[in-house]
C-alpha positions in Angstrom: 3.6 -16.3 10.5 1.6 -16.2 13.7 -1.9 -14.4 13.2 -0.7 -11.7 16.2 1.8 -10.4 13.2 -1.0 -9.7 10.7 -2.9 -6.1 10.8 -4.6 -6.6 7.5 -6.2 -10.2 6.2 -8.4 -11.1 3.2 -9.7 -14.5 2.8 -11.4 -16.4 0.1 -12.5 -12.7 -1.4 -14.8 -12.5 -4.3 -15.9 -9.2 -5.9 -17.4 -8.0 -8.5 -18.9 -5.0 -10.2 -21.8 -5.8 -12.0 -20.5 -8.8 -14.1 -16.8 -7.5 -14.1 -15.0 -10.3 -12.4 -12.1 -8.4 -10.1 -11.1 -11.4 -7.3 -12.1 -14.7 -7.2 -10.6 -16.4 -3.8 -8.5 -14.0 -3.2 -6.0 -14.3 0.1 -4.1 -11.6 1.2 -2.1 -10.8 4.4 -0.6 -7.6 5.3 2.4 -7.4 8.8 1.8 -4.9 11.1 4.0 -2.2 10.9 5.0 -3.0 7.6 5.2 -0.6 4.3 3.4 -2.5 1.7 2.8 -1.7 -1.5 0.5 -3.8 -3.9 1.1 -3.7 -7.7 0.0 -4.8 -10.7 -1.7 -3.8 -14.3 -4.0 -1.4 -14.8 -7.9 -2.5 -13.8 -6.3 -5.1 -11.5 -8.1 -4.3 -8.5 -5.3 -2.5 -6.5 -7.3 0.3 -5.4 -10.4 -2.4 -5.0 -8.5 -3.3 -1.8 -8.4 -0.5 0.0 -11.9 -0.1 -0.6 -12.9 -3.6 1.0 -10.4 -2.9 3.7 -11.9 0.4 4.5 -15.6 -1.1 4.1 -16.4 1.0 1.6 -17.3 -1.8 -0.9 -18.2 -5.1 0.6 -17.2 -8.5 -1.2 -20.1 -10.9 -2.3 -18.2 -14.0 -0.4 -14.9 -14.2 1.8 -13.7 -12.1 4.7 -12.4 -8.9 5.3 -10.4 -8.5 8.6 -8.9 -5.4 9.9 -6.9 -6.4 13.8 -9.8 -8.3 15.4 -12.7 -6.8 13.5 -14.5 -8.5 10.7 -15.3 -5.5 8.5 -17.0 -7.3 6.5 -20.3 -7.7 8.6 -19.4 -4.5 10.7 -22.4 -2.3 10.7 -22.7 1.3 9.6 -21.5 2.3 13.3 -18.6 0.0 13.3 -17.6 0.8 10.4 -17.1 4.7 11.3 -15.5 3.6 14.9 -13.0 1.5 12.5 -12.3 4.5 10.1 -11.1 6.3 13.2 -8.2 4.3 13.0 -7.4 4.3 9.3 -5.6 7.8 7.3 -6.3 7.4 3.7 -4.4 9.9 1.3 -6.7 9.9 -2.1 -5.1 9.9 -5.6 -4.1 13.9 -6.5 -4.3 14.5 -2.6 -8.5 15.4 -2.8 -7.9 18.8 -0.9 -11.1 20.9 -0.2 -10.3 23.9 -3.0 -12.5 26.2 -1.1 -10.2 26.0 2.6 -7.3 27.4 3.3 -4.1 24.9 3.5 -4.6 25.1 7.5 -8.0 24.5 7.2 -7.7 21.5 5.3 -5.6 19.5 8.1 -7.9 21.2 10.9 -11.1 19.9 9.2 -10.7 15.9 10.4 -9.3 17.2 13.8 -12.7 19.5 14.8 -14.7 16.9 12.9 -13.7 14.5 16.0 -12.8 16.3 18.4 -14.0 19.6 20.2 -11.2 21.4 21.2 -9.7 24.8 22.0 -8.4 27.1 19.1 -5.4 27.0 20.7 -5.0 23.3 20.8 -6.2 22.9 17.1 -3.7 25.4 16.1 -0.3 23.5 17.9 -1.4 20.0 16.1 -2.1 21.6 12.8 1.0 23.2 12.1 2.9 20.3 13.7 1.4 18.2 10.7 2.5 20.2 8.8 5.8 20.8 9.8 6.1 17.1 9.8 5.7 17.3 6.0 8.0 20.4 5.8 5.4 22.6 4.9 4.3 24.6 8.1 5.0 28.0 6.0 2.1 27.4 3.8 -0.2 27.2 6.5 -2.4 30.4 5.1 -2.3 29.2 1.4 -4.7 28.2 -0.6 -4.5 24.9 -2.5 -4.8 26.7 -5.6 -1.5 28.5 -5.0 0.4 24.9 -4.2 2.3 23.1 -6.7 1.6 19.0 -7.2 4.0 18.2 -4.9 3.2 20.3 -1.9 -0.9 19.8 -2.4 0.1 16.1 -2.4 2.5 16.6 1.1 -0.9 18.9 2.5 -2.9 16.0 1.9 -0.3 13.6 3.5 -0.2 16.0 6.8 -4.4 15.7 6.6 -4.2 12.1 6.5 -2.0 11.9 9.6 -3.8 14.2 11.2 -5.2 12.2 13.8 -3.1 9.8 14.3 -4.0 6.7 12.5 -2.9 3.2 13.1 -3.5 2.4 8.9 -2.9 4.7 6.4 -3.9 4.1 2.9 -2.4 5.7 -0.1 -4.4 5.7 -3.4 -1.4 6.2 -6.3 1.0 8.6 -4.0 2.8 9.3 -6.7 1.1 9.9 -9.9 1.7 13.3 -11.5 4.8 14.1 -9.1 8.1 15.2 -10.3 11.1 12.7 -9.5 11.9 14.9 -6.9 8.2 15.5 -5.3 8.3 10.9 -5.7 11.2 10.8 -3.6 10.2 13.6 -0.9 6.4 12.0 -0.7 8.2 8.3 -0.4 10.8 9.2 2.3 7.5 11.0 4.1 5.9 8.0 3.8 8.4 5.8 5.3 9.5 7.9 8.2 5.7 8.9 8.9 5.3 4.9 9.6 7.8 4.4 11.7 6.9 7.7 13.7 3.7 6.5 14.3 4.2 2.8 14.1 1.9 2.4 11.6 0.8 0.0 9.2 0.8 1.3 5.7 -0.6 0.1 2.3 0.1 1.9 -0.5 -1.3 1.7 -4.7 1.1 2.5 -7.2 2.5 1.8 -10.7 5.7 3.2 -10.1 8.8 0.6 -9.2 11.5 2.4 -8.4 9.7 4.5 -5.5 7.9 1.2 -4.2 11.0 -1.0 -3.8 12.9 1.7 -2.3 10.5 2.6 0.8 8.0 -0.9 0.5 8.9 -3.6 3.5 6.9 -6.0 1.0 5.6 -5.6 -2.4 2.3 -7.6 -3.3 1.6 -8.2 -7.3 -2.0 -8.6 -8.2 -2.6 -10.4 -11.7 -5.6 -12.2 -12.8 -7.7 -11.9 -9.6 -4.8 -12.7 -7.5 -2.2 -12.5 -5.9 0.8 -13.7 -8.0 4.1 -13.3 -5.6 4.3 -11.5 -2.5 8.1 -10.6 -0.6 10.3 -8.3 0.1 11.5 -5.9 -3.5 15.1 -8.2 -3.3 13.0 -10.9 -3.7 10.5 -9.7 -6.7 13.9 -7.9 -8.4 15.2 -11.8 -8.2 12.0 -13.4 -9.2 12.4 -15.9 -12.2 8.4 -16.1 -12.7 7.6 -14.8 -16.3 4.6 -12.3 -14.7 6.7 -10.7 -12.6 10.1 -9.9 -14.1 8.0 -8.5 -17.5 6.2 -6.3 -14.5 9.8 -5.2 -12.8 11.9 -5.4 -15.8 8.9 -3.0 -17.3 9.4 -5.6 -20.5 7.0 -4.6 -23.6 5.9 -8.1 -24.4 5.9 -11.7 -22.2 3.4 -13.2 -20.4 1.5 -9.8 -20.7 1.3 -9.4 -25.2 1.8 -6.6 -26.7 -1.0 -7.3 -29.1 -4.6 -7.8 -28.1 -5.9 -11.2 -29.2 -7.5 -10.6 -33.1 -8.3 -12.7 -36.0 -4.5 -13.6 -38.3 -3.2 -10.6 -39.8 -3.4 -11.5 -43.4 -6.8 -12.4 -42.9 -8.4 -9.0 -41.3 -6.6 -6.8 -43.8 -6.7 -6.8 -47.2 -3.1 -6.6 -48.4 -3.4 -6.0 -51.9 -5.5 -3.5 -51.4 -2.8 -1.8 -49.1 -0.5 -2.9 -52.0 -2.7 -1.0 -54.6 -2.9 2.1 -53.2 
C-alpha cells in the first residue's frame, strides 16, 4: 500500500492513563476514502483513537499522522487549523439542549465563518435535508426522538464540510430502524463528500454492512484488520468469539479466581 493511499497512520503508539496501560506499539493505517470501523471489547481503547487522531490526547511515544501533518507535535494553533478538517459526531449526538434544531447546525458554520443570514440559512437546512430532517428545523432537541437528535447531530457534524469525520458509538441507543437510517447516512455522506470516515462501535451487523474495512483492537492492539468478508471468514479464535458474538473462547466467561471448591464452602451451602 503506497503511503499516498493512507489519510490516517499511527505508529509505534503508546498511551496510557495514569498507570492504565491502553496501547503499547500500536500501528494503525486508515485508506482514504474509506468507511472504517474499529472494534473490539469494552475499555479497549476504540474511542482512545479518535482522541489521538483529533489531538485531543497526545501518546507518551509513537506518531500520530493525519495527511502530512504530524499531530502529534502540532501546536495548539495547528491543531485548531487541523480540526477544521475533521466532523466528529459524539456518542448520543451532544446537541446544545438550550438551541433550537437550526441553531445547532448553524452554530459551527457562524463559528468559522461570517456570513449573511441568508447564506447561513440555504446551508443549514441543506444539512439537514441531507439527513431527511429539514422539517424539524424550528424544533427543539427536547422534542426529537433518539433517532432524529442523533441524524441532527450527523447534519452538525457535516456542517462544514469535513475531509474526516469521526463517529463516537453512532449507534448506541437507536432502534433497528434509526441503526440502519444513521448507517446508510453514513455511507452515502462519505461518498458525497469523499470523505474519510472512522467510526466506534459494538454493533456487527451495522458495521459490516456500511464499513470498507473493519479494524479489531484486543490487548493494546490491533488483532486483524480487512474488509467484514474477511473478519466473517477469519479462523483466529479472537475474532470469530468477537463476530460470532460467542459467550466463552479466547475471551472466558469467568474472571480468573481461586478453584471453586476452595472459595466456597460447600457444606455449608449443603447445610443450609
Amino acid at each position: 500500500m503506497s503511503s499516498i493511499d493512507i489519510a490516517i497512520k499511527l505508529s509505534d503508539v503508546d498511551f496510557s492513563y495514569g498507570r492504565k496501560s491502553i496501547f503499547k506499539k500500536l500501528n494503525l493505517s486508515i485508506k482514504r476514502g474509506y468507511v472504517t470501523a474499529i472494534m473490539g471489547g469494552s475499555g479497549s481503547g476504540k474511542t482512545t483513537i479518535l482522541r489521538l487522531v483529533s489531538g485531543q490526547v497526545r501518546p507518551q511515544n509513537g506518531l500520530v499522522q493525519l495527511d502530512s501533518a504530524i499531530v502529534t507535535s502540532a501546536s495548539r494553533r495547528e491543531l485548531m487549523d487541523l480540526r477544521q478538517k475533521m466532523g466528529m459526531l459524539f456518542q448520543f449526538g451532544a446537541l446544545f439542549t438550550d438551541l433550537s434544531v437550526f441553531e445547532n447546525v448553524a452554530f459551527p458554520i457562524r463559528e468559522r465563518f461570517k456570513l449573511p443570514e441568508s447564506a447561513v440559512r440555504d446551508l443549514v437546512l441543506m444539512k439537514l435535508h441531507a439527513v431527511g430532517l429539514r422539517g424539524t428545523a424550528s424544533m427543539m432537541p427536547s422534542e426529537l426522538s433518539g433517532g432524529m437528535a442523533r441524524r441532527v447531530a450527523l447534519a452538525r457534524t457535516i456542517a462544514l464540510d469535513p475531509e474526516f469525520i469521526f463517529y463516537d458509538e453512532p449507534f448506541t441507543g437507536l432502534d433497528p430502524i434509526s441503526t440502519s437510517v444513521t448507517g446508510s447516512l453514513i455511507r452515502k455522506l462519505n461518498n458525497a463528500l469523499g470523505a474519510t470516515s472512522v467510526f466506534v462501535t459494538h454493533d456487527i451487523k451495522a458495521s459490516f454492512k456500511i464499513a470498507d474495512e473493519v479494524v479489531i483492537i484486543s490487548g493494546g492492539r490491533v488483532v486483524v484488520q480487512g474488509s467484514p468478508e474477511e473478519l466473517f471468514d477469519s479462523k483466529d479464535p479472537y475474532v470469530r468469539q468477537f463476530v460470532q458474538g460467542e459467550s466463552d473462547g479466547l475471551v472466558p466467561f469467568h474472571i480468573p479466581a481461586a478453584d471453586y471448591r476452595e472459595d466456597i464452602d460447600l457444606q455449608n451451602i449443603t447445610d443450609l
